[in-house]
ZAVEXLO-433800 format. One line per field, with one value per residue: residue number from 1; residue in one letter; x, y, z of N, C-alpha, C, O, CB in turn. Coordinates in pm, whole numbers, plus 32768, in hexadecimal, padded with zeros to 4 digits. Atoms other than C-alpha are relative to their C-alpha. Glycine has a CB too. Example, Ala and Ser with C-alpha at 12.3 -4.5 7.8 and 13.67 -1.06 7.14 Angstrom:
<nodes>
resi	1|2
resn	a|s
nX	8059|7FAE
nY	7F89|7F89
nZ	8000|7FFA
caX	84CE|8557
caY	7E3E|7F96
caZ	830C|82CA
cX	805A|7FB3
cY	8078|806D
cZ	8000|8049
oX	80C2|7FE6
oY	8076|80DC
oZ	8042|805A
cbX	7F9D|8029
cbY	8003|802E
cbZ	807D|7F72
</nodes>
This chain:
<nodes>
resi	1|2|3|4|5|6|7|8|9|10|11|12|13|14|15|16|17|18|19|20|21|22|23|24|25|26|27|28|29|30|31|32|33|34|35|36|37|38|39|40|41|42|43|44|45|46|47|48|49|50|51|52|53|54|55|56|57|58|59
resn	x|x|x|x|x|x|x|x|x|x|x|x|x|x|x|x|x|x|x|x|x|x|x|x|x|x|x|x|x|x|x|x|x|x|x|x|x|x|x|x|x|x|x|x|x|x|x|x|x|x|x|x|x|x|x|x|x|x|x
nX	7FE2|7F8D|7FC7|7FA6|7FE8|802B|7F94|8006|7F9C|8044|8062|8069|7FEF|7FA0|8004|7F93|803F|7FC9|7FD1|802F|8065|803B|8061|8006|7F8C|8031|7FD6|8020|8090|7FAA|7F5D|8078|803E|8097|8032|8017|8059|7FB8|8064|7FBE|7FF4|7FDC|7F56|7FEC|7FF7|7F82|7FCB|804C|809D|804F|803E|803D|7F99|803A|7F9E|8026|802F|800D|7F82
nY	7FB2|800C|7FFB|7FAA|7F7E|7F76|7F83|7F5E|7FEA|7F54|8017|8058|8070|809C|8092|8063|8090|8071|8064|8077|801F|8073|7FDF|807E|7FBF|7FAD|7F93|7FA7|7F8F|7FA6|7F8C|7FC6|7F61|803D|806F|7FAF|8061|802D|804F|80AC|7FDB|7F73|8019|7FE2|7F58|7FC4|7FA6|7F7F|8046|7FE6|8076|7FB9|7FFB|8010|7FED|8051|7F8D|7FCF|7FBF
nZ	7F89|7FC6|7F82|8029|7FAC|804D|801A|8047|807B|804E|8085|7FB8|7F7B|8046|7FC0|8058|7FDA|7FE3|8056|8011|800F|7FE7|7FAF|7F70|7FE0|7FB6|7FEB|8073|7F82|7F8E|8015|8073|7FE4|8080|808C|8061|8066|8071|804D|802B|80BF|7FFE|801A|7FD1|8014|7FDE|7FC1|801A|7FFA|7FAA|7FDF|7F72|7F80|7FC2|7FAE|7FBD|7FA2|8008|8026
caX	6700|6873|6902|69D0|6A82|6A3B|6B1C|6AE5|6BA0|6BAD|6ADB|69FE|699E|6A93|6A42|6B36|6AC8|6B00|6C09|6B57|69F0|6973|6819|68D1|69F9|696E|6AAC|6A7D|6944|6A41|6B21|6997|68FD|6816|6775|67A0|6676|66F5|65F0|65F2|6687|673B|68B7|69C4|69D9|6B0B|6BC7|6ACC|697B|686F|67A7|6693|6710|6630|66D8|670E|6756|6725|6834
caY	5481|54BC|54CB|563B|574F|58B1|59DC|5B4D|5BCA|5D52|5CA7|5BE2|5ABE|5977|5838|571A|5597|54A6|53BB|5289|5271|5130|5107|500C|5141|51EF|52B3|539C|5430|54B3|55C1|560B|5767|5718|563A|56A3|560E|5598|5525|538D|537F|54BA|53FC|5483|560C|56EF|57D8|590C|5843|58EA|5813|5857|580F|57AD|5835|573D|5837|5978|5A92
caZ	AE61|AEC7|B01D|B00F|B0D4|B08A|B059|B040|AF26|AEA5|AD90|AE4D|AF0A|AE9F|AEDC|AEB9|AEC7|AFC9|AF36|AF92|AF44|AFB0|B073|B183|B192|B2AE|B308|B1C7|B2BC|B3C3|B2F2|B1E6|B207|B0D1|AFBD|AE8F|ADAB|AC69|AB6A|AB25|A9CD|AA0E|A9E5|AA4A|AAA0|AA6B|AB45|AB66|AB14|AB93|AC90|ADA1|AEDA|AFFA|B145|B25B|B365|B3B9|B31D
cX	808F|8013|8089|803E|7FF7|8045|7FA8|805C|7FD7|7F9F|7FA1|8006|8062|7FD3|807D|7FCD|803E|8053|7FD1|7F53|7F9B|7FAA|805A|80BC|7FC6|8043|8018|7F8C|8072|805B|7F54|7FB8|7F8E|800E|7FE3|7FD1|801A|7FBD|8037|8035|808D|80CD|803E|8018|8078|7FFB|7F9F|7F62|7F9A|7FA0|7FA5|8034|7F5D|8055|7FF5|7FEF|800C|8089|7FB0
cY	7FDF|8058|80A2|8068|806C|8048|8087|8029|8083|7FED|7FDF|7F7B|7F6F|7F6E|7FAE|7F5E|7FF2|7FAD|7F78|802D|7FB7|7FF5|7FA6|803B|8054|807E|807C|8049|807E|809E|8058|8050|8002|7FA8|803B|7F8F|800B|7FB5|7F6E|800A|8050|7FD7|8064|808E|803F|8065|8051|7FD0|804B|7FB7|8048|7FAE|7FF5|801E|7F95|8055|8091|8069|80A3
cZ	802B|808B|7FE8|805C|7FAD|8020|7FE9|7FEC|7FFB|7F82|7FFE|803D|7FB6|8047|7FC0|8059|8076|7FCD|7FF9|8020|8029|8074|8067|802E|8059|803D|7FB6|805B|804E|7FCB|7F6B|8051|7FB3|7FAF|7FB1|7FA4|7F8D|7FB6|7FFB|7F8B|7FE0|7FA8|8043|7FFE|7FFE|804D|7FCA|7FD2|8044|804B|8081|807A|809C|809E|8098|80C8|7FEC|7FE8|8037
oX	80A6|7FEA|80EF|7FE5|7FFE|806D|7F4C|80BC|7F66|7F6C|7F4F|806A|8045|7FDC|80BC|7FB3|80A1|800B|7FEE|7F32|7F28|7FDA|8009|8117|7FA8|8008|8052|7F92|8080|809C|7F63|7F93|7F1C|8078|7F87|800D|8017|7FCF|80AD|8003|80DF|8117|7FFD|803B|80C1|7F91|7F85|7F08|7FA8|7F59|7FC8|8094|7F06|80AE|7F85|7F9C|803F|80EB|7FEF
oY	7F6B|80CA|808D|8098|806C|8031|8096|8027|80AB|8048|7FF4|7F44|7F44|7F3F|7FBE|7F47|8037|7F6A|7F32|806A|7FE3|801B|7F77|7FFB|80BB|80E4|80D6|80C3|80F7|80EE|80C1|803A|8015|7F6F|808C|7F2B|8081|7F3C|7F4D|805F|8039|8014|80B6|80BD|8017|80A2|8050|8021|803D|7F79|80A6|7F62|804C|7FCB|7F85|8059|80B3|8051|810C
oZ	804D|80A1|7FA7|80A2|7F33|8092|7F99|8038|8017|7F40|7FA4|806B|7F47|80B9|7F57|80CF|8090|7F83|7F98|8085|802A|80DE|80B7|8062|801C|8061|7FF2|806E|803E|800E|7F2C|80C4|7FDC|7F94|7FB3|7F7E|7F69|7FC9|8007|7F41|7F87|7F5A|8083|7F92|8059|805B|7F52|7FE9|80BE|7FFC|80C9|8068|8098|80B3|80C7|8122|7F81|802F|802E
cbX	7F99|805F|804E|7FCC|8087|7F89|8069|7FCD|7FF1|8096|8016|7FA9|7F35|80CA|7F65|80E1|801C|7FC4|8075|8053|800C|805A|7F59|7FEA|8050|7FDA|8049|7FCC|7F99|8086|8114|7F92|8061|7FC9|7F91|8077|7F78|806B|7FE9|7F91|7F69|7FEE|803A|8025|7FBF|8044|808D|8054|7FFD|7FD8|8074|7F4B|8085|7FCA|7FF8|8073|803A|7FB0|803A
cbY	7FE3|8020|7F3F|8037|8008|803E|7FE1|806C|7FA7|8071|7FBD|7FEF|7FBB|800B|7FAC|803E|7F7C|7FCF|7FF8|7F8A|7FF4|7FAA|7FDF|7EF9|803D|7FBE|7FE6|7FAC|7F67|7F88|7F70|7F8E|8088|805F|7FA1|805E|800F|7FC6|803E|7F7A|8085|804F|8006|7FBE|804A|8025|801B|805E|7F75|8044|7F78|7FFE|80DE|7F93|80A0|7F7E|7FF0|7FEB|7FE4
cbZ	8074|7F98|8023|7FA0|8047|800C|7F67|803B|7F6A|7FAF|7FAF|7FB3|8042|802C|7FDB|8022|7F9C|8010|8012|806A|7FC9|8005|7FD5|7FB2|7F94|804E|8026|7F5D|80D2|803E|7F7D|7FB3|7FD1|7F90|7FFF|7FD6|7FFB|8019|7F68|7FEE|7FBD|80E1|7F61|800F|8068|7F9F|7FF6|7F7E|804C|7FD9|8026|8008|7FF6|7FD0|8019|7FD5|8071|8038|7F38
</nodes>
């Protein structure tokens, strides 16, 4: 699960990480719109990845 802001694009919705990750980084919350769930395992994803996206508030 990554910490992410969300975009609407003419292509569709964009997410882009949090740059810091870390459970004891709490200000990564303040600027995240959604969690985008990211299998365990998964490594790392490139630009355009498709990912589900859990929304944190309402759009």
């Amino acid at each position: 699960v990554l910490r992410c802001s969300l975009s609407a694009e003419p292509d569709g919705w964009h997410v882009t990480p949090a740059p810091k990750q870390g459970s004891h980084i709490l200000t990564s919350m303040l600027g995240a719109r959604a969690l985008a769930l990211v299998p365990a395992g998964e490594g790392e994803l490139g630009s355009g990845s498709r990912v589900a996206v859990e929304l944190l508030s309402s759009w």
